[in-house]
C-alpha positions in Angstrom: 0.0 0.0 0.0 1.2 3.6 -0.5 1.0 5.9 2.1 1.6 10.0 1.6 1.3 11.5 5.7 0.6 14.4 5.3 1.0 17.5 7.9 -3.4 17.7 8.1 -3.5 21.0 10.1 -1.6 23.3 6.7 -3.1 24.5 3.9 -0.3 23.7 1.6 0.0 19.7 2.4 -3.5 20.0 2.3 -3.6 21.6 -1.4 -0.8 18.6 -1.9 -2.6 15.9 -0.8 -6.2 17.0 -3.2 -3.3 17.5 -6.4 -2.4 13.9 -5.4 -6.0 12.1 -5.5 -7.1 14.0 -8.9 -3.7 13.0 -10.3 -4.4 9.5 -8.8 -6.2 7.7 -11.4 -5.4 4.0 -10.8 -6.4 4.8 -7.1 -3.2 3.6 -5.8 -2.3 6.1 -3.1 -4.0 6.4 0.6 -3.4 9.3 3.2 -2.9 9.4 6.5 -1.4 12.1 9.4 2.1 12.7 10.2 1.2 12.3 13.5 0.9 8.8 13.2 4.5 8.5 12.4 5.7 10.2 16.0 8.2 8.3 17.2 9.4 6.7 14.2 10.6 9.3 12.0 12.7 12.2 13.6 10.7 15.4 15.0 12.1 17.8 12.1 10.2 15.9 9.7 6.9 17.3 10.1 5.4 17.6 6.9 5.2 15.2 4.0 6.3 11.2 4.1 5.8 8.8 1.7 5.7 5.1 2.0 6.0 2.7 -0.9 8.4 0.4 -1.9 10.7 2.1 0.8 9.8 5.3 3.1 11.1 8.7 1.5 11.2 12.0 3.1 11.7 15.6 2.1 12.3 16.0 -1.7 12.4 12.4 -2.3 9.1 12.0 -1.2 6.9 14.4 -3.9 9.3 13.1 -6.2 8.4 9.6 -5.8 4.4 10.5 -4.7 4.4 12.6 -8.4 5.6 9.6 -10.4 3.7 7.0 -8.6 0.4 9.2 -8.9 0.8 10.5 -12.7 3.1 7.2 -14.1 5.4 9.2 -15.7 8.6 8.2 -14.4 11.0 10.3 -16.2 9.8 12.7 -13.2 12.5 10.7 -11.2 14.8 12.8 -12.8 14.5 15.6 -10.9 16.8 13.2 -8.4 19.6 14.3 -10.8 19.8 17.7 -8.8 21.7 18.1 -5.9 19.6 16.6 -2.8 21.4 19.7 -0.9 19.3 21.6 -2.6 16.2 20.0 -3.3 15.9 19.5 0.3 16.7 22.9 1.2 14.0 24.4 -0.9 11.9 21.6 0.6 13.1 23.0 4.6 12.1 27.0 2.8 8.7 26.1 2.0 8.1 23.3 4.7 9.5 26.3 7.3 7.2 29.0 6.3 4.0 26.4 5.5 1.9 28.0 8.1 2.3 31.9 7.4 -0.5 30.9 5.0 -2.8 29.4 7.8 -2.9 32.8 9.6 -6.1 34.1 8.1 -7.5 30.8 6.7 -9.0 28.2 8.1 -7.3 24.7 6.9 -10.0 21.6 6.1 -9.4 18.2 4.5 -11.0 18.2 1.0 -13.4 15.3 1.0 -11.6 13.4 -1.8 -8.7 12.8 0.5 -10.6 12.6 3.6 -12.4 9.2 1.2 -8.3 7.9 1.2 -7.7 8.6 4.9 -6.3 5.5 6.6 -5.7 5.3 10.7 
């Protein structure tokens, strides 16, 4: 089964996460909360994991959730970048995520919440 946890309380995973199911044709991705991964993965993850074949985090992981979701797997090249720096526009955006929550109120579109497993 693949798993994307998503961070539930931000607006942007949130957006992620509803990208994910209408890209998600052959129906082969569930969703879940990061939460349920406390204890496992490291605190400072906090935003998007995604379990497959193999549990990827940061960058890695919308890589891999993007080609899984849309079968286009020449996406995977994006891995040819630097991970330094995929990862630290990943930290930029995954830092600042809830600036955007200030003034809007964050819900789980009801196409994902259909995926949710506990």
């Amino acid at each position: 089964m693949n798993i994307l946890y998503f961070d539930d309380d931000c607006i942007i995973c949130n957006r992620f996460a509803k990208t994910i199911t209408a890209l998600d044709r052959k129906d082969v991705i569930r969703f879940s909360s990061i939460k349920a991964l406390d204890g496992i993965v490291p605190e400072e993850i906090d935003s998007v994991v995604y379990y497959s074949d193999d549990m990827y985090l940061h960058s890695d992981a919308i890589i891999e959730v993007a080609a899984d979701t849309t079968g286009f797997r020449p996406i995977r090249l994006l891995k040819a970048i630097p991970v330094c720096w995929r990862n630290a526009l990943y930290r930029l955006i995954a830092k600042n995520r809830y600036r955007l929550n200030e003034k809007m109120s964050c819900t789980i579109d009801p196409d994902v919440r259909r995926k949710i497993i506990t």
